[in-house]
C-alpha positions as CSV (number, residue, x, y, z in Angstrom):
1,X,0.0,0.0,0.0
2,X,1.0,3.8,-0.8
3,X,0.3,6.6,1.6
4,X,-0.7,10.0,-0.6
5,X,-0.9,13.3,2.5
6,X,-4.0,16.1,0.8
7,X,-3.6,19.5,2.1
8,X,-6.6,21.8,2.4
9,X,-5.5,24.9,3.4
10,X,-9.3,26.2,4.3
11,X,-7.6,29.3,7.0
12,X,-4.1,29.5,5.4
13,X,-0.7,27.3,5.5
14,X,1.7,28.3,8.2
15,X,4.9,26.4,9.3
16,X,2.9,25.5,12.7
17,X,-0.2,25.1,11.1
18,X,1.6,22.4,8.9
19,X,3.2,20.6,11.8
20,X,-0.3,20.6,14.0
21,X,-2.1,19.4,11.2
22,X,0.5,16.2,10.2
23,X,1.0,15.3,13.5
24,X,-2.8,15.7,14.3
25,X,-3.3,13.0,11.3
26,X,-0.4,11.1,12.2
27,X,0.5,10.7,15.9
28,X,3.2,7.9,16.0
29,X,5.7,10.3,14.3
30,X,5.0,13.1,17.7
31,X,7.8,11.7,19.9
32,X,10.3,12.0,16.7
33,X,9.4,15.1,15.5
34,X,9.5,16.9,19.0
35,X,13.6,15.7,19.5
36,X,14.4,16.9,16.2
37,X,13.0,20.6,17.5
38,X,14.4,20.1,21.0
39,X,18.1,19.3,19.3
40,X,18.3,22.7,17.3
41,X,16.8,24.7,20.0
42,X,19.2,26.0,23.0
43,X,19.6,23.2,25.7
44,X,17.7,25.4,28.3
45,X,14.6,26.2,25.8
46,X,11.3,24.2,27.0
47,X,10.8,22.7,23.4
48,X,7.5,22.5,21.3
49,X,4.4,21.1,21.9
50,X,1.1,19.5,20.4
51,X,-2.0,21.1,22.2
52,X,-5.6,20.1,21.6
53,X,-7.8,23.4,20.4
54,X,-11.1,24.1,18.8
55,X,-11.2,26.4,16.2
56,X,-14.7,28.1,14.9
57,X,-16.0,24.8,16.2
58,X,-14.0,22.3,15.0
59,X,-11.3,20.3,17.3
60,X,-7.6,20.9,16.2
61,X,-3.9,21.1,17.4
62,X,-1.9,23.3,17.1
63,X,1.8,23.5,17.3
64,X,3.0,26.0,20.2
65,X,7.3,26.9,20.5
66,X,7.5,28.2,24.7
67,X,9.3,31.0,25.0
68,X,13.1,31.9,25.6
69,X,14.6,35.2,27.3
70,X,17.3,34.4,23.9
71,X,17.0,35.8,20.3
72,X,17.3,33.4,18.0
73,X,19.7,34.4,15.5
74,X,18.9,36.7,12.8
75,X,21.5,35.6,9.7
76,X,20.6,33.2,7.3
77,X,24.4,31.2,8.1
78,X,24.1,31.6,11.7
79,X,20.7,29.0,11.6
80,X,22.2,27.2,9.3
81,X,24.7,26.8,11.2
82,X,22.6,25.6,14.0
83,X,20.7,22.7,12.1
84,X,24.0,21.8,11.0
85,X,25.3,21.2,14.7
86,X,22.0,19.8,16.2
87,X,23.1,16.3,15.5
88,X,19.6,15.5,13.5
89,X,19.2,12.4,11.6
90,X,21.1,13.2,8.0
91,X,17.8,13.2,6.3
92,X,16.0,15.5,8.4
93,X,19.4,17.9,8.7
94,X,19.3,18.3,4.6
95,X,15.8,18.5,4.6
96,X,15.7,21.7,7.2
97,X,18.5,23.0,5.5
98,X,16.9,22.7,2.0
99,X,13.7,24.5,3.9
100,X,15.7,26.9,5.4
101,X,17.9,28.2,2.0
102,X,14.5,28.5,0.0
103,X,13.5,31.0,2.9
104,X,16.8,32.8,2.1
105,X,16.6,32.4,-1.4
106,X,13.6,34.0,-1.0
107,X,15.0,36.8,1.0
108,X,17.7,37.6,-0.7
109,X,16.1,37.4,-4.3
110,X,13.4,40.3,-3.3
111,X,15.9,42.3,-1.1
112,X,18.9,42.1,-4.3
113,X,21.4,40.8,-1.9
114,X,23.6,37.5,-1.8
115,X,21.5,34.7,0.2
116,X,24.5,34.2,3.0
117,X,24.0,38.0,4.1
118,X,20.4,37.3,4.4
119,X,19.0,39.2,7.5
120,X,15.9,37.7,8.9
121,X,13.7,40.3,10.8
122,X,10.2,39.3,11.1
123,X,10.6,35.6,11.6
124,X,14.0,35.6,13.3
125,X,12.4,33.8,16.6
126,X,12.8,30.0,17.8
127,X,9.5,29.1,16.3
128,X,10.7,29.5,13.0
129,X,13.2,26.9,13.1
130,X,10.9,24.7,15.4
131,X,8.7,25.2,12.5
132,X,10.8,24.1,10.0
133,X,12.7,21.4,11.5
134,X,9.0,20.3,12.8
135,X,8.3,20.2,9.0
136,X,11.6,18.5,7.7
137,X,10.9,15.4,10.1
138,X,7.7,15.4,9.1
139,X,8.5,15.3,5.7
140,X,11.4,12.7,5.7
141,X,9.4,10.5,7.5
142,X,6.8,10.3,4.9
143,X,9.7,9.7,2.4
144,X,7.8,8.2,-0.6
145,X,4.4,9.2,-0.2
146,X,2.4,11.3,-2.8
147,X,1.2,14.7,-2.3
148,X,-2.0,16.8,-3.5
149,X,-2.7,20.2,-2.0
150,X,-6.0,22.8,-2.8
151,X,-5.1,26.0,-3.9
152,X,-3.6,28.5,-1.2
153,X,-5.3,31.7,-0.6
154,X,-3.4,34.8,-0.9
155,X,-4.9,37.2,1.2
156,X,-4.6,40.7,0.7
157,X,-4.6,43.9,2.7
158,X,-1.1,45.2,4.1
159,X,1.6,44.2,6.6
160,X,4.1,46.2,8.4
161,X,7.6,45.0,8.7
162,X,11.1,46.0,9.0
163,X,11.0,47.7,5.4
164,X,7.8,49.5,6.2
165,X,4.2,49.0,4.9
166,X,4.0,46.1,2.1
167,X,1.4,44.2,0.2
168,X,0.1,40.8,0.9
169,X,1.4,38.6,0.1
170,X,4.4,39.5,1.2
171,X,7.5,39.9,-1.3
172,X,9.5,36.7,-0.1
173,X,6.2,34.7,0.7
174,X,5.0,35.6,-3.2
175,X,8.6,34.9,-4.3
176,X,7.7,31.2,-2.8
177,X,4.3,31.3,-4.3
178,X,5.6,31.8,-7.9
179,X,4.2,28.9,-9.9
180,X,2.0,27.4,-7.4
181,X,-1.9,27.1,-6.6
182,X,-3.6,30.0,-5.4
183,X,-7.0,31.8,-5.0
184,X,-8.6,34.6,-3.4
185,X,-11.4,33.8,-1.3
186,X,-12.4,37.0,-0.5
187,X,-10.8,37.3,3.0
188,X,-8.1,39.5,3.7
189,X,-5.0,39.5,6.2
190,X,-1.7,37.2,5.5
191,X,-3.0,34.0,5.2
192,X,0.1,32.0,4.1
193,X,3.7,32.6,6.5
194,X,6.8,32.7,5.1
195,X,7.4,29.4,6.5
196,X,4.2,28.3,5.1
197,X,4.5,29.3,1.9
198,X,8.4,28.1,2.0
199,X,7.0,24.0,2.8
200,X,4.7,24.6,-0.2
201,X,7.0,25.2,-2.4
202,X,9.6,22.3,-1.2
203,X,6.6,20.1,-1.4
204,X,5.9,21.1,-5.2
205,X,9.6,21.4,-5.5
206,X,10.9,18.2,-4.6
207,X,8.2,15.8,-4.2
208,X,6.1,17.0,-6.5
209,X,1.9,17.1,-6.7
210,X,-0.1,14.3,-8.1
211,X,-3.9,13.8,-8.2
212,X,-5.4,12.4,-5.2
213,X,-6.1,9.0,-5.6
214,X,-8.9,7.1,-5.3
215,X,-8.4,4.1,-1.9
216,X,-9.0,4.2,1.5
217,X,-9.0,7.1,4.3
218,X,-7.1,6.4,7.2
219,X,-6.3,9.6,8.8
220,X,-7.9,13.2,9.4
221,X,-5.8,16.1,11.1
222,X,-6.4,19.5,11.6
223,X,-4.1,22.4,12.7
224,X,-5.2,25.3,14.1
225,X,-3.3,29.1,13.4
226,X,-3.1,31.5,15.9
227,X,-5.6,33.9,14.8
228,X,-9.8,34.1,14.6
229,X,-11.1,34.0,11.2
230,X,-14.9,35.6,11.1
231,X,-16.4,33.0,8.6
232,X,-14.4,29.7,8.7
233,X,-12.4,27.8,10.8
234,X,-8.3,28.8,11.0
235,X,-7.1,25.4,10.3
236,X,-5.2,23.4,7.7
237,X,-6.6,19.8,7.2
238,X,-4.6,16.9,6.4
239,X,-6.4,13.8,4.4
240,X,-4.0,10.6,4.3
241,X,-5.2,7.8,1.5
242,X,-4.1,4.7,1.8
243,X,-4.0,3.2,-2.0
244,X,-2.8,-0.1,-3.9
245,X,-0.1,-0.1,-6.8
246,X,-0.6,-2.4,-9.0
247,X,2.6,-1.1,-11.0
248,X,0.4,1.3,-13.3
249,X,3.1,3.7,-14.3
250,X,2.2,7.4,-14.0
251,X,2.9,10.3,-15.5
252,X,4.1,14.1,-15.7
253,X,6.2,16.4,-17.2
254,X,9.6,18.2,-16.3
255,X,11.9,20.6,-17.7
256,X,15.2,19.8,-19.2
257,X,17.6,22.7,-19.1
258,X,21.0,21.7,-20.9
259,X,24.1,23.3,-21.7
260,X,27.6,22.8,-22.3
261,X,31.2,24.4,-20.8
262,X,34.8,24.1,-22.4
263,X,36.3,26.3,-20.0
264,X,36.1,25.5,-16.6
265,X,38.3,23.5,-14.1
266,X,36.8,20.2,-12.6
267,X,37.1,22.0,-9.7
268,X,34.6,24.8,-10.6
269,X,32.3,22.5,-12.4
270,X,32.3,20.2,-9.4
271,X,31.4,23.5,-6.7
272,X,28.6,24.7,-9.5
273,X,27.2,21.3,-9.5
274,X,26.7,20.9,-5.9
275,X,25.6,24.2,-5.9
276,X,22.8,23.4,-8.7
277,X,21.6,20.1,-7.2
278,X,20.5,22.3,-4.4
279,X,18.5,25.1,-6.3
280,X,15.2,25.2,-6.1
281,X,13.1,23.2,-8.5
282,X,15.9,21.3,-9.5
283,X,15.1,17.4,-9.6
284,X,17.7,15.8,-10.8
285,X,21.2,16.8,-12.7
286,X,23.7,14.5,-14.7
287,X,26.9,15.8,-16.3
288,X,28.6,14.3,-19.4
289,X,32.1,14.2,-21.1
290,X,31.4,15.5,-24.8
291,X,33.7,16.6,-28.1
292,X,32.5,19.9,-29.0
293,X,33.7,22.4,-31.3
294,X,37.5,22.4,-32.6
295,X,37.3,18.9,-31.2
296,X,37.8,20.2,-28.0
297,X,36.5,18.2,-24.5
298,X,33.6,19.4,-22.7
299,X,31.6,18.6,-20.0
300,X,27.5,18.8,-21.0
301,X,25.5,19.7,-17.6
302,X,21.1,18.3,-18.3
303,X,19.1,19.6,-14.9
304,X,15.6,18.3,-14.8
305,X,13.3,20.8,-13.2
306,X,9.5,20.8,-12.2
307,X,7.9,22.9,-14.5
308,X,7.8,26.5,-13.9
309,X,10.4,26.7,-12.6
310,X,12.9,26.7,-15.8
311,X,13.9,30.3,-16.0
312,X,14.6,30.6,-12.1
313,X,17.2,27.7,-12.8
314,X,18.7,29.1,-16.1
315,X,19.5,32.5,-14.0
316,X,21.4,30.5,-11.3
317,X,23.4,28.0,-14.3
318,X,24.4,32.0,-15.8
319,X,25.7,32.7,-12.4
320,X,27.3,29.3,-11.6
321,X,29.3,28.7,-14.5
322,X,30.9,29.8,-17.9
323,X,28.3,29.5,-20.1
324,X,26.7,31.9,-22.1
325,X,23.7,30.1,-23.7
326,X,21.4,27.3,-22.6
327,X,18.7,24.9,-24.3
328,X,14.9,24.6,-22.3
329,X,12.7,22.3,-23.2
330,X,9.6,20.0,-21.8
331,X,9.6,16.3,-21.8
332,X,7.1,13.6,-20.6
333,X,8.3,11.2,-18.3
334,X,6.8,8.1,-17.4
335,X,7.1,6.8,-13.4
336,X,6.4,3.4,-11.8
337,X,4.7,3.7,-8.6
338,X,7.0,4.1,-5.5
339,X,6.6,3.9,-1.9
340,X,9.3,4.6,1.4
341,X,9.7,2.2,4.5
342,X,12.3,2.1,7.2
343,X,13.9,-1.6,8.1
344,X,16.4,-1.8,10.7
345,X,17.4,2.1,10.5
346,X,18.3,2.0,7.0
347,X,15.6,3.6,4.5
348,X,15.0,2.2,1.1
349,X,12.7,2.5,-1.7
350,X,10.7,0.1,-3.1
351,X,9.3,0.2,-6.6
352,X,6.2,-1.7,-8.5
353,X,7.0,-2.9,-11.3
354,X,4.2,-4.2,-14.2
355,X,2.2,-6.5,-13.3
356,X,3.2,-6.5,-9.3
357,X,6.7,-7.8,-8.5
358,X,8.5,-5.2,-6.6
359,X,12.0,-3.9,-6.2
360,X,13.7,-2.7,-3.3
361,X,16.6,-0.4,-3.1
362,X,18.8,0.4,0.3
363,X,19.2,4.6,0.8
364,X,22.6,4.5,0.2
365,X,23.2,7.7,2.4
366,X,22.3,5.3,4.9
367,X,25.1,3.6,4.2
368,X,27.6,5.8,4.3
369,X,28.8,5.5,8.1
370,X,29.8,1.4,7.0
371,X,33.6,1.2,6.9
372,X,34.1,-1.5,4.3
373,X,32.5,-2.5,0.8
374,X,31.8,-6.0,1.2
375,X,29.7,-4.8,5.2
376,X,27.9,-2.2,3.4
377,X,27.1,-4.4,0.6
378,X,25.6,-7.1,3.0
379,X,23.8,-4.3,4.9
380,X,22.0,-3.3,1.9
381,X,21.0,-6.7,0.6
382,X,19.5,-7.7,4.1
383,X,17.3,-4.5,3.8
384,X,16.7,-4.9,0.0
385,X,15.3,-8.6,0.8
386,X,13.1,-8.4,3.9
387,X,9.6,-8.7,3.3
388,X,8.0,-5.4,4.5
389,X,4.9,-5.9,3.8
């Protein structure tokens, strides 16, 4: 079976809202998600917590962050920093730090300044990287599932920050919005965070959206936000579907951005690489040893991206490297069904193939912590060939 997580962001999509509403629908994962937070916040800070509300009349949770006499730093490096130290499970610490660098991204895109001199000012608290650490456990623990989400309202009205009076959205929470769902529903007032609109996009980013299919229901949450809506409840609900694959592949479109460069070092190519893999939107990137003009050797970068996001990624290959020209276009792929478990610590994949049989591959980040070849190689067919069913 193959879990797919519907968002319906009926009040809004905030980064506490998100974790309230996930935990809400899927309670095992509490005591897991609540050390991750307690490991980035200071030793003395009283941690996070899941309280039962009711919001206009419906039962929720929301995700409270206790206070602390500290300031939570305000520099984008100086949290990254933090999640780097916290001593996080290796999928949760890239997938906070993934979260957190679209946030600057965001930032530093609207503000016309380079993302590690990012300065936070509104959400530079504890709760937003509760929030998003919340969010990256959350989301690594549901490594395989499929996603849907309802368009996200935009609001409207005005906001004052650091910069003075702006529009809602604000700029770096419509930076995050560019390319994905939205609506006005006729209410007013920020209605999707920063940190909100920052899991939305990782989520179309990364995992990418798919329509919600038809099976079983086997779990409801709701998370509550902080404020009173007059005509509707100020929650985000969370549908989980439990659905068979029968090996039916699916299918959806991507983005190929390609180019090639002559005239940089390995060492360049291999920073800008790393560098791209990271970028937001970016899916997947290979690179390839090619004879190009005057017979000359060069090295032919192809990014997949979600759609939409094709021009963002150009801007960041011009910055990146050498080259001075690029080829877009759109390509259909076609995907086998895929699901995520955990056996015996070690995460692996497990694809269905046509007409049932499935595969099963080890994570080999897992891995990576195995001195030798031969022990890794055992570790990974021992996971690869228990039934986990």
């Amino acid at each position: 079976m193959t879990r797919h997580v519907h968002l319906t962001p009926l009040g809004g999509l905030a980064g506490d809202m998100f974790a309230a509403a996930m935990l809400s629908a899927f309670p095992d994962m509490r005591d897991g998600v609540l050390a991750a937070v307690a490991a980035v916040l200071p030793a003395d800070h009283p941690g996070a917590a899941l309280m039962p509300v009711v919001s206009g009349g419906l039962s929720a949770h929301r995700f409270e962050v206790a206070a602390h006499p500290a300031r939570a730093p305000m520099h984008y490096p100086d949290l990254d920093a933090l999640i780097a130290g916290a001593g996080l499970p290796d999928a949760v610490r890239d997938t906070a730090a993934a979260l957190l660098r679209l946030l600057a991204e965001a930032e530093a895109s609207v503000h016309g300044c380079p993302t590690d001199r990012v300065h936070f000012h509104e959400i530079a608290d504890w709760d937003t990287l509760a929030d998003l650490t919340a969010a990256a456990a959350i989301l690594s623990g549901l490594d395989g599932a499929g996603w849907s989400m309802d368009p996200l309202p935009l609001g409207g009205g005005t906001v004052v920050t650091q910069h003075g009076t702006l529009p809602v959205p604000a700029p770096a929470t419509a930076a995050l919005l560019a390319g994905l769902p939205v609506h006005d529903d006729g209410l007013a007032g920020e209605r999707v965070t920063p940190t909100g609109a920052c899991i939305a996009r990782y989520i179309v980013n990364r995992l990418g959206l798919s329509p919600r299919p038809a099976g079983t229901l086997s779990a409801i949450g709701r998370g509550a936000g902080s404020r009173t809506l007059p005509d509707r409840p100020n929650i985000l609900s969370v549908l989980a579907i439990e659905h068979a694959n029968h090996g039916t592949p699916g299918t959806d479109r991507v983005t190929v951005v390609e180019f090639d460069i002559d005239d940089m070092t390995a060492e360049e190519i291999a920073f800008a690489t790393d560098r791209l893999r990271g970028t937001g939107g970016v899916l997947d990137l290979t690179t390839h040893s090619v004879i190009g003009k005057k017979g000359r050797t060069a090295t032919r970068l192809r990014l997949l991206v979600t759609p939409g996001s094709g021009d963002a990624v150009a801007e960041a290959c011009f910055t990146l490297t050498s080259t001075i020209g690029l080829r877009l276009h759109d390509e259909r792929r076609i995907l086998l069904p895929r699901s995520g478990d955990v056996v015996g610590g070690l995460r692996r994949k497990a694809v269905t193939r046509p007409g049932g049989s499935v595969t099963r591959k080890a994570e080999s980040d897992d891995l990576a912590g195995v001195d030798s070849l031969a022990e890794r190689r055992r570790l990974a067919r021992r996971t690869e060939e228990e039934d986990g069913e």
